[in-house]
The first five atom37 places (N, CA, C, CB, O) and aatype in JSON, in Angstrom:
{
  "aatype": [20, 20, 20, 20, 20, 20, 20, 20, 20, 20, 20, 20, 20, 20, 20, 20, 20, 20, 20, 20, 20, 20, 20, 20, 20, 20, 20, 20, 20, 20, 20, 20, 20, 20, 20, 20, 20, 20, 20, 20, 20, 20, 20, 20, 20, 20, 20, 20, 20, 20, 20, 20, 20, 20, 20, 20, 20, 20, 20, 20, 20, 20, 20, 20, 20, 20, 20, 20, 20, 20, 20, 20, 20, 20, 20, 20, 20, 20, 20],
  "atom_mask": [
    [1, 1, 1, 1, 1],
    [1, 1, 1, 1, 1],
    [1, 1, 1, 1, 1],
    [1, 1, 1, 1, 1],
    [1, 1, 1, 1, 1],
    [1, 1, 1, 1, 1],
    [1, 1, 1, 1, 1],
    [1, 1, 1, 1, 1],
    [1, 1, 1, 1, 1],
    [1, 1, 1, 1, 1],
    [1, 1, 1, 1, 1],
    [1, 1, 1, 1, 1],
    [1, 1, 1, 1, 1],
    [1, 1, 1, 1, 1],
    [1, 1, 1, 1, 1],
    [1, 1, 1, 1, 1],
    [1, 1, 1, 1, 1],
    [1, 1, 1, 1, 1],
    [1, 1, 1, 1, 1],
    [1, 1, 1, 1, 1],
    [1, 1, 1, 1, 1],
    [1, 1, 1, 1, 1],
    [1, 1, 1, 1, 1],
    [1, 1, 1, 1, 1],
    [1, 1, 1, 1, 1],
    [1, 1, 1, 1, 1],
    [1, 1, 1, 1, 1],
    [1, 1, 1, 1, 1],
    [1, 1, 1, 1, 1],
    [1, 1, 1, 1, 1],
    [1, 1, 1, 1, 1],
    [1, 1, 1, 1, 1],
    [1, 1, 1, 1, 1],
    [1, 1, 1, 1, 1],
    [1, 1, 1, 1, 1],
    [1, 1, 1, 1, 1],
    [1, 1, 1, 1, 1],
    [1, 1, 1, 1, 1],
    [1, 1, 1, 1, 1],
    [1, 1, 1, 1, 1],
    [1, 1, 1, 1, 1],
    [1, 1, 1, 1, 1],
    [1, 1, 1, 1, 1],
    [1, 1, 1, 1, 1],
    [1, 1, 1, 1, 1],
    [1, 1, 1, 1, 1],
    [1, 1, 1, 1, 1],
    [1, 1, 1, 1, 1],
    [1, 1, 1, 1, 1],
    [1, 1, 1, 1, 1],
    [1, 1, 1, 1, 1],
    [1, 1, 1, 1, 1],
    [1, 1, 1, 1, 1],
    [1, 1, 1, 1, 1],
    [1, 1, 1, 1, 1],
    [1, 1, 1, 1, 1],
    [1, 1, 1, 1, 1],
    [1, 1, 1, 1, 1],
    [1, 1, 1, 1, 1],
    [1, 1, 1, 1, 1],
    [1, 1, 1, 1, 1],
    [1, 1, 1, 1, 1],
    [1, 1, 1, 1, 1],
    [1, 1, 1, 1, 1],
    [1, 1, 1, 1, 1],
    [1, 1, 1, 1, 1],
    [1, 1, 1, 1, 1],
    [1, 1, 1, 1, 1],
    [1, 1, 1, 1, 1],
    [1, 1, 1, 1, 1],
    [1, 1, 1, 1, 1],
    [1, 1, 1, 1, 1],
    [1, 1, 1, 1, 1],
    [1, 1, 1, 1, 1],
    [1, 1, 1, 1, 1],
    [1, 1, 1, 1, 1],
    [1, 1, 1, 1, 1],
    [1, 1, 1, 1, 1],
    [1, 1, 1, 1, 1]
  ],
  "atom_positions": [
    [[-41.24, 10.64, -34.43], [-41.58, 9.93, -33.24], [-40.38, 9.07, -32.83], [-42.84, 9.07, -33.44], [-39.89, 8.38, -33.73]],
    [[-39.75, 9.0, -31.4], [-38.81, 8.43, -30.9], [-39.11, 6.97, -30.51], [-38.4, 9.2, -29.92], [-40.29, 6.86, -30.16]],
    [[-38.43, 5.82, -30.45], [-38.47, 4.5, -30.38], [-38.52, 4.63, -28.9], [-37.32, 3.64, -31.1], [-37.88, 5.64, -28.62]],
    [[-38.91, 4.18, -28.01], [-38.22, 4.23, -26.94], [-37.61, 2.94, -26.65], [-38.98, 4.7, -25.95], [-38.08, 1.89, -27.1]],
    [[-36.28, 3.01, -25.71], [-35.4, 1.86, -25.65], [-35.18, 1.0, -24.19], [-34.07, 2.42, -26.11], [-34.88, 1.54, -23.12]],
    [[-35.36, -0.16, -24.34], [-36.02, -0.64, -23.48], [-34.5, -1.59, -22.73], [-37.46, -1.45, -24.2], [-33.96, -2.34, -23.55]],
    [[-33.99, -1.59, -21.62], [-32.86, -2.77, -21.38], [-33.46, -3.8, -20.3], [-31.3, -2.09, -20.74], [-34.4, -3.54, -19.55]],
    [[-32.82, -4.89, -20.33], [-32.82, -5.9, -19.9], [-32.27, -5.96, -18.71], [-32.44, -6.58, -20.62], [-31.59, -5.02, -18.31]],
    [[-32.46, -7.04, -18.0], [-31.78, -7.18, -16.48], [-30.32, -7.12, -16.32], [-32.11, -8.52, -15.85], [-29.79, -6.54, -15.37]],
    [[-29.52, -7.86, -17.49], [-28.5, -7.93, -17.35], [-27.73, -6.44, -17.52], [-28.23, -8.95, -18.1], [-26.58, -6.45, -17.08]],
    [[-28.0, -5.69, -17.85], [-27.52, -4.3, -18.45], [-26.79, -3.82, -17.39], [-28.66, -3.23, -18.89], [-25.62, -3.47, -17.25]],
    [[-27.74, -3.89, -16.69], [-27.47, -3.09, -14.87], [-26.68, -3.64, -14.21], [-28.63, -3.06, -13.75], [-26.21, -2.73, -13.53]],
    [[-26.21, -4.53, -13.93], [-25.4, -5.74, -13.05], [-24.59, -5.39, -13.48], [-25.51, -7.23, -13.05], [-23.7, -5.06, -12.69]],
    [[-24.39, -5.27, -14.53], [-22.86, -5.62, -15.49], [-22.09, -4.53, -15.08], [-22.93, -5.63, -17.39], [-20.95, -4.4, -14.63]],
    [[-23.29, -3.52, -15.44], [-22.24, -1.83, -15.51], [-21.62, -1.5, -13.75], [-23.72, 0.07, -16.11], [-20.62, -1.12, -13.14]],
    [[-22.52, -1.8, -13.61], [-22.35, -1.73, -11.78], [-21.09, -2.69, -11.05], [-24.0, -2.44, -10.98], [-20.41, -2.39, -10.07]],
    [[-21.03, -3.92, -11.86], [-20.0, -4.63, -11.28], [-19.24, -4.05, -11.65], [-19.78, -5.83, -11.4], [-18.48, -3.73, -10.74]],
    [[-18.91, -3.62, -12.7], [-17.59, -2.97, -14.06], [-17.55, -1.56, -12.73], [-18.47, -2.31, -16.61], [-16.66, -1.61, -11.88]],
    [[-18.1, -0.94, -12.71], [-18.02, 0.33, -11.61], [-17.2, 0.29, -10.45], [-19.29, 0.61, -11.01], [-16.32, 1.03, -10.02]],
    [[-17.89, -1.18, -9.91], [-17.38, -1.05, -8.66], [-15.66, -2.1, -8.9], [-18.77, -1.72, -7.38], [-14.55, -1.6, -8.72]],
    [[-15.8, -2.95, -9.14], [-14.5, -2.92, -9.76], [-13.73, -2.22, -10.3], [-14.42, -3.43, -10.34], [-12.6, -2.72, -10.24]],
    [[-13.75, -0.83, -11.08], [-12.91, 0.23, -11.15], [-12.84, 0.55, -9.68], [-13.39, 1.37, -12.11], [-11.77, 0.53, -9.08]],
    [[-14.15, 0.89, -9.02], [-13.73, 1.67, -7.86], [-12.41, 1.0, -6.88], [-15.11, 1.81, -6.96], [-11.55, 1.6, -6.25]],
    [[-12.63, -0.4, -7.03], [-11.87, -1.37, -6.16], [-10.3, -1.09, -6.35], [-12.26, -2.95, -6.58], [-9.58, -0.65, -5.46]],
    [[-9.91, -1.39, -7.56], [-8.92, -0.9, -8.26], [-8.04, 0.61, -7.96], [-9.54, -0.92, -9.45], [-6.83, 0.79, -7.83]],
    [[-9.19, 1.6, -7.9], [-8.76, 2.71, -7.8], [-8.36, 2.71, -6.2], [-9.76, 3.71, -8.34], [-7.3, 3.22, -5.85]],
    [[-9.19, 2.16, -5.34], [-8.82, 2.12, -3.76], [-7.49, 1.6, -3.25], [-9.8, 1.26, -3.07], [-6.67, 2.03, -2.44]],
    [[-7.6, 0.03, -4.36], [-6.54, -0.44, -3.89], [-4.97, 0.09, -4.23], [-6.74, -1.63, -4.2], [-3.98, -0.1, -3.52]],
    [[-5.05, 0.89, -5.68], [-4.01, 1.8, -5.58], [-3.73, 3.1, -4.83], [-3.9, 2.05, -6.56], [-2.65, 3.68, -4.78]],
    [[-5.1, 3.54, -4.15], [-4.45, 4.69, -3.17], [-4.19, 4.74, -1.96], [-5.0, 5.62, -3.11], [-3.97, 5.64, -1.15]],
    [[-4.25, 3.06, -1.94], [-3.97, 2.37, -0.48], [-2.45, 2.21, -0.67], [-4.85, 0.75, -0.14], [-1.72, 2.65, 0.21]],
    [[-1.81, 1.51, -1.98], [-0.81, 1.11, -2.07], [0.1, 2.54, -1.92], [-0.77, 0.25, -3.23], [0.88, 2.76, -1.0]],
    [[-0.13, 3.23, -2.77], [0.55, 4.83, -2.93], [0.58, 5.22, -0.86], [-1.06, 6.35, -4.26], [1.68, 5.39, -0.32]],
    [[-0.61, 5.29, -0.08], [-0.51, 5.55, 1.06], [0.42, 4.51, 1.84], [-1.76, 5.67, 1.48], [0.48, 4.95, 2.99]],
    [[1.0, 3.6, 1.76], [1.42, 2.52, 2.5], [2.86, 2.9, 2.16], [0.83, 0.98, 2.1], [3.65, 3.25, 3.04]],
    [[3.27, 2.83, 0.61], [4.93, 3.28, 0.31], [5.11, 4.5, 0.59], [5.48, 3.16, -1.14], [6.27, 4.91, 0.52]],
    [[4.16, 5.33, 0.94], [4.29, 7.05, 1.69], [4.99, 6.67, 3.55], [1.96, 8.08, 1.83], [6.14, 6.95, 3.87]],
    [[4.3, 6.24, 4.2], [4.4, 5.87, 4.85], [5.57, 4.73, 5.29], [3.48, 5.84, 4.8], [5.89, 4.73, 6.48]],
    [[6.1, 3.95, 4.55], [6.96, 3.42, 4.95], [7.97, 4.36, 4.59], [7.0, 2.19, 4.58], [8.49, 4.65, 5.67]],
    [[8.65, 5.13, 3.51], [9.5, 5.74, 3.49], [9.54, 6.79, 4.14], [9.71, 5.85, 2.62], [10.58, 7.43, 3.97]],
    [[8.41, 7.45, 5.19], [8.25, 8.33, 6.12], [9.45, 7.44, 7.47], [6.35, 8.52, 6.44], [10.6, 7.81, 7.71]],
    [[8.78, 6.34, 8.1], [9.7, 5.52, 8.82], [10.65, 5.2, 8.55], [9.45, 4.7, 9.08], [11.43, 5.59, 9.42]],
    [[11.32, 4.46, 7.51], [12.22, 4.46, 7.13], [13.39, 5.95, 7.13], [11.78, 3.91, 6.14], [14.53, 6.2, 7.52]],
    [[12.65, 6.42, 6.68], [13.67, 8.0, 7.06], [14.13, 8.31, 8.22], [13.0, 9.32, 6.88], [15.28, 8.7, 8.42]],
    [[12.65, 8.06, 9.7], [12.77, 8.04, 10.56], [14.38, 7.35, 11.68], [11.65, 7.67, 10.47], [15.18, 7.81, 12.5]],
    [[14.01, 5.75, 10.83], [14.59, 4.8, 11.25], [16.32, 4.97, 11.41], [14.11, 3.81, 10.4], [17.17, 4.53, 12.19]],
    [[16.32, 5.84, 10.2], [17.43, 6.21, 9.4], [18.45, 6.95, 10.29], [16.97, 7.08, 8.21], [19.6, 6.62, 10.61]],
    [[17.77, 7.97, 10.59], [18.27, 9.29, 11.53], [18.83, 8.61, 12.59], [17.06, 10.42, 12.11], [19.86, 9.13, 13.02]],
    [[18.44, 7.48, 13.22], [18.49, 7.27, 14.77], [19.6, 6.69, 14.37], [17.34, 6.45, 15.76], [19.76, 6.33, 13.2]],
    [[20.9, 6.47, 15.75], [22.2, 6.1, 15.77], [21.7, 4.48, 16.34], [23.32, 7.21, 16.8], [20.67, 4.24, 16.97]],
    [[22.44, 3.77, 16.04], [22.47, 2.46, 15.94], [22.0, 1.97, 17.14], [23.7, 1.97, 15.61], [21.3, 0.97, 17.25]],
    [[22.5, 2.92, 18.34], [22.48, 2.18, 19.66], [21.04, 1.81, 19.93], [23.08, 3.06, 20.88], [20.56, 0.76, 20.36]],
    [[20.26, 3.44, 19.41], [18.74, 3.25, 19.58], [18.57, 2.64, 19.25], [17.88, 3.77, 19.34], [18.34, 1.84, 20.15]],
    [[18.39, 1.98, 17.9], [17.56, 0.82, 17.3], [17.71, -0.7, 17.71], [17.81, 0.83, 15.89], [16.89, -1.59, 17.48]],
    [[19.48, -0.88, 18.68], [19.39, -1.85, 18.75], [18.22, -2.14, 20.2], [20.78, -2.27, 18.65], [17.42, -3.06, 20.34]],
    [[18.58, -0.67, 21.38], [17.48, -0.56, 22.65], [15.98, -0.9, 21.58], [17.48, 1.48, 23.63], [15.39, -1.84, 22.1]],
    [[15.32, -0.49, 20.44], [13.8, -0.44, 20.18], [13.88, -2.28, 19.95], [13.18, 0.8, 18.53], [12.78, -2.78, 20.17]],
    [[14.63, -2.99, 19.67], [14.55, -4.66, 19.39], [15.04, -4.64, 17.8], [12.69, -5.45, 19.61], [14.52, -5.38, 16.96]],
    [[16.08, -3.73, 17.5], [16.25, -4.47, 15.89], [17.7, -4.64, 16.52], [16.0, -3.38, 14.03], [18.44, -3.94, 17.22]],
    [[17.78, -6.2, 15.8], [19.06, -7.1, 15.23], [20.05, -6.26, 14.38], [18.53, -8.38, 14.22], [19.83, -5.15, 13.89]],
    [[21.19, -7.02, 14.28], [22.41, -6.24, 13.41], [22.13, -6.39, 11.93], [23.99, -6.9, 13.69], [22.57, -5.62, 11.07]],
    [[21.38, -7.39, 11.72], [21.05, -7.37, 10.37], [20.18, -6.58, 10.48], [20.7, -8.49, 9.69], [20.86, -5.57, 10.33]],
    [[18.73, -6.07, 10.69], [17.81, -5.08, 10.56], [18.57, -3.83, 10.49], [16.8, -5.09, 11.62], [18.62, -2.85, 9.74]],
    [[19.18, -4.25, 11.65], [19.42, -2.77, 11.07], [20.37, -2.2, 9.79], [19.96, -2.1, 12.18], [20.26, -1.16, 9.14]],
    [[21.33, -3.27, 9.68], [22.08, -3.11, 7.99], [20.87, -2.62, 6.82], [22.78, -4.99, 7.34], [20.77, -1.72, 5.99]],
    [[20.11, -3.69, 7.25], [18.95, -3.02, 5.89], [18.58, -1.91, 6.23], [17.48, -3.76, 5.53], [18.73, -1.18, 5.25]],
    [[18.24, -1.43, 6.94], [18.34, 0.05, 7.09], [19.15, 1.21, 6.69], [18.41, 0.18, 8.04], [18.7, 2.19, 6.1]],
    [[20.66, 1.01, 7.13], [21.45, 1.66, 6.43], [22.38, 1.41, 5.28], [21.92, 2.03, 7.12], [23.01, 2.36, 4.84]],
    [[22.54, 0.12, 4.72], [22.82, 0.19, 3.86], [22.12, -0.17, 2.88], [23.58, -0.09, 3.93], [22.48, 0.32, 1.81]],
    [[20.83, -1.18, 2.83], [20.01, -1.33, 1.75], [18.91, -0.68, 1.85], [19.73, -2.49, 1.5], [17.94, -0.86, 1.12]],
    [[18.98, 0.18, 2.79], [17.94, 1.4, 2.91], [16.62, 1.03, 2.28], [18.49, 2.78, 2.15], [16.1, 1.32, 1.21]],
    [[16.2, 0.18, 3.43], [15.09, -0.92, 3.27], [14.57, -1.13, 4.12], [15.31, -2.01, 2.92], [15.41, -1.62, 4.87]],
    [[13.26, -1.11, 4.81], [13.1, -1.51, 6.3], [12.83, -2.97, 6.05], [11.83, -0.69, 7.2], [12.47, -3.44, 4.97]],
    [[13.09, -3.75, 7.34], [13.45, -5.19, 7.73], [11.99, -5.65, 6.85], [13.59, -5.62, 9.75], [11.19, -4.92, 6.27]],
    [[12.02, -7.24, 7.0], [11.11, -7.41, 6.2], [9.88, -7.6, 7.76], [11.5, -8.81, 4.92], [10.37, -7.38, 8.87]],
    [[8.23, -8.03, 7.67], [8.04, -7.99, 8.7], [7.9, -9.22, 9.78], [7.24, -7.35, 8.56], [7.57, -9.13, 10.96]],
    [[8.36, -10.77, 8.81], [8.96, -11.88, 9.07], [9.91, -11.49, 10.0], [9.45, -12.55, 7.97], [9.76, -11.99, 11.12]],
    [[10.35, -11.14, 9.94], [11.81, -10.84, 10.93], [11.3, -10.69, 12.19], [12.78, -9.37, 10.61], [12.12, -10.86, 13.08]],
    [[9.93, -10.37, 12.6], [9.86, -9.51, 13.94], [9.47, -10.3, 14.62], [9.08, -8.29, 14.11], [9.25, -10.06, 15.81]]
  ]
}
């Protein structure tokens, strides 16, 4: 004959917070992974274009240095 096993209130909360906090975790890294996809998509972009353009779109001589030589896009303070 089997015991049967009985849980408490707290059991459930717990596992569920623990859950969704992984889930949170997991989101917020495939947000982060999507965001550095994306900036180095622009950045590439940014890259290609000859200087004159970027200075016509509103970037400064420094923005645009980080661009080509610290191959970095500006920070977004700058804008």
């Amino acid at each position: 004959m089997s015991t049967p096993i009985t849980y408490g209130m707290d059991a459930v909360p717990d596992t569920a917070a623990r859950a969704a906090g992984r889930f949170q975790r997991a989101l917020e890294r495939f947000m982060a992974a999507r965001e550095a996809q994306a900036s180095r998509r622009v950045l590439d972009y940014l890259s290609a274009l000859p200087d004159e353009q970027l200075a016509a779109l509103g970037y400064t001589e420094a923005q645009i240095r980080q661009i080509r030589v610290e191959h970095r896009l500006p920070d977004r303070a700058d804008f």
